[in-house]
FIGU-214893 format. One record per residue (C-alpha): residue number from 1; residue in one letter; x, y, z. Coordinates in Angstrom, 1 decimal. Example, Ala and Ser with C-alpha at 12.3 -4.5 7.8 and 13.67 -1.06 7.14 Angstrom:
<pts>
PT  pos  code       X       Y       Z
PT    1     A    12.3    -4.5     7.8
PT    2     S    13.7    -1.1     7.1
</pts>
This chain:
<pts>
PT  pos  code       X       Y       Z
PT    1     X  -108.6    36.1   -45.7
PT    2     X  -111.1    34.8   -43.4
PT    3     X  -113.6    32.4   -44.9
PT    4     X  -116.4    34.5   -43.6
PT    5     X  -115.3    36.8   -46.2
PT    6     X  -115.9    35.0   -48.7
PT    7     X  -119.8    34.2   -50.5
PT    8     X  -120.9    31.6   -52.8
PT    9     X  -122.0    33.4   -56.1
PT   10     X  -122.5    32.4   -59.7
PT   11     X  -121.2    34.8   -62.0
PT   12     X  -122.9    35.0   -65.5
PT   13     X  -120.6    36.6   -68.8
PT   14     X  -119.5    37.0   -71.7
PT   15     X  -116.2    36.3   -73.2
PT   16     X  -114.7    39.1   -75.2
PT   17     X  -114.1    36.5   -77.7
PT   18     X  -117.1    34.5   -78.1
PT   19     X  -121.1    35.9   -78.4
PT   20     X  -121.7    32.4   -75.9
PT   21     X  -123.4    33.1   -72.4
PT   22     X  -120.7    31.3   -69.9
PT   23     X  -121.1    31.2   -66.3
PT   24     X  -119.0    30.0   -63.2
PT   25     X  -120.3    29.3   -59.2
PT   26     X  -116.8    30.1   -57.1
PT   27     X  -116.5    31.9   -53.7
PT   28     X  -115.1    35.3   -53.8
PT   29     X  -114.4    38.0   -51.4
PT   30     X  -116.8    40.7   -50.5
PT   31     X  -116.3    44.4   -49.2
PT   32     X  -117.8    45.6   -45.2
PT   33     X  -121.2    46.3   -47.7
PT   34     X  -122.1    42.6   -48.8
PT   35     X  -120.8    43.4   -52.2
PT   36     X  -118.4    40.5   -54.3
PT   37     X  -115.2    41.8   -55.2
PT   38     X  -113.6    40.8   -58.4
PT   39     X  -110.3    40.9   -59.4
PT   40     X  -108.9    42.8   -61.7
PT   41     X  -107.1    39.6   -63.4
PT   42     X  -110.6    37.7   -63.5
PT   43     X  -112.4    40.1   -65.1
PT   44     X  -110.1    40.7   -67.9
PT   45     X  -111.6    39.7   -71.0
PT   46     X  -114.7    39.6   -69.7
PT   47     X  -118.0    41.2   -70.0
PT   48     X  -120.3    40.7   -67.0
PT   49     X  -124.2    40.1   -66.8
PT   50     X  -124.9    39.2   -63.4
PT   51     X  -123.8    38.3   -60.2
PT   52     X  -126.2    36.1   -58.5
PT   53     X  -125.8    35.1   -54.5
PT   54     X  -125.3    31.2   -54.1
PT   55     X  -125.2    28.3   -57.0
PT   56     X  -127.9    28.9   -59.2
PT   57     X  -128.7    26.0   -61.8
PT   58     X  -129.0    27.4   -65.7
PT   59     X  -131.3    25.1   -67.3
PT   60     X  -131.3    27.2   -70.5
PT   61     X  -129.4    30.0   -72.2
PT   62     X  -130.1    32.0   -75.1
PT   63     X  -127.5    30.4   -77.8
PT   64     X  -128.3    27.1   -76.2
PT   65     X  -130.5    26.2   -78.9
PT   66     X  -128.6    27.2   -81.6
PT   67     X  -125.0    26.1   -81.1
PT   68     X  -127.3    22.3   -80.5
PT   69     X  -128.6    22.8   -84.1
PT   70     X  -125.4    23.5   -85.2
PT   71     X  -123.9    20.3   -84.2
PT   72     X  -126.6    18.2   -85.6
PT   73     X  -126.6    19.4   -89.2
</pts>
């Protein structure tokens, strides 16, 4: 694959096993029409929100709060 094909996103999910917002920035390949193709094997256990064009810098998360009052107490 060329690297033309591929774009910068951040990809913000779930994980079947946990109620925690993740995300990951990564390049992945896109179709003729612009959009981001994921595989099959990434998905997998997943539950996706968004896919964003580019890095995008999370400064908060809902959970974020909680799971820091959880390790104080």
């Amino acid at each position: 694959m060329k690297e033309q094909d591929l774009s910068q996103v951040t990809i913000i999910y779930y994980h079947e096993h946990s109620l925690e917002l993740l995300h990951l920035v990564s390049y992945f390949p896109t179709n003729k029409n612009g959009r981001v193709i994921l595989s099959e094997a990434f998905r997998k256990g997943k539950s996706i929100i968004a896919i964003c064009e580019g890095k995008i810098n999370i400064m908060n998360k809902i959970g974020d709060r909680i799971l820091a009052m959880g390790k104080t107490a």
